[in-house]
C-alpha angles and dihedrals in degrees: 000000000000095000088063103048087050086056100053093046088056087056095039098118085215091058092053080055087050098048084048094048102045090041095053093041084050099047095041093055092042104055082039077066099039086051092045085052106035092047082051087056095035083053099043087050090048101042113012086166085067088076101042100059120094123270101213106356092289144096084285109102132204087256098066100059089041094053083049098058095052091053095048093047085052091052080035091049080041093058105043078052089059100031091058093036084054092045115034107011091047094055099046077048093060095040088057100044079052104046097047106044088048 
């Protein structure tokens, strides 16, 4: 029996619209991340005195807001990922679990 639910739900066309749109929100965010770290280190390689200097005329240099805002973009990136996957895959997901075991 659950072989053949699972079945269904394979050649279910809405769960080939699930698995597209999952895979290309995924990729997209996560080369948006790869881009946002890569272009830190990138920086910090190239121009390692960018960091160094001094944020507002104290001891904060340019490095620690910049290290934050990669961290905050990754738990951002993190957020768009859940807030679609609670909104619209869920409820594809929903519509095919319906569909097929109807």
């Amino acid at each position: 029996m659950q072989n053949d639910i699972a079945r269904r739900v394979r050649a279910h066309p809405k769960f080939a619209e699930l698995v597209a749109k999952q895979s290309r929100l995924s990729w997209t965010l996560t080369i948006i991340q790869l881009v946002i770290y890569f272009g830190f280190t990138i920086l910090i390689a190239v121009s390692p005195g960018f960091f160094k200097e001094s944020y507002s005329g104290g001891t904060t240099t340019m490095g620690i807001p910049v290290g934050i805002a990669v961290i905050v973009a990754a738990f951002i990136l993190s957020a768009i990922y859940v807030w679609k996957a609670n909104s619209e895959f869920d409820e594809l997901n929903s519509q095919i679990i319906d569909e097929v075991t109807k």
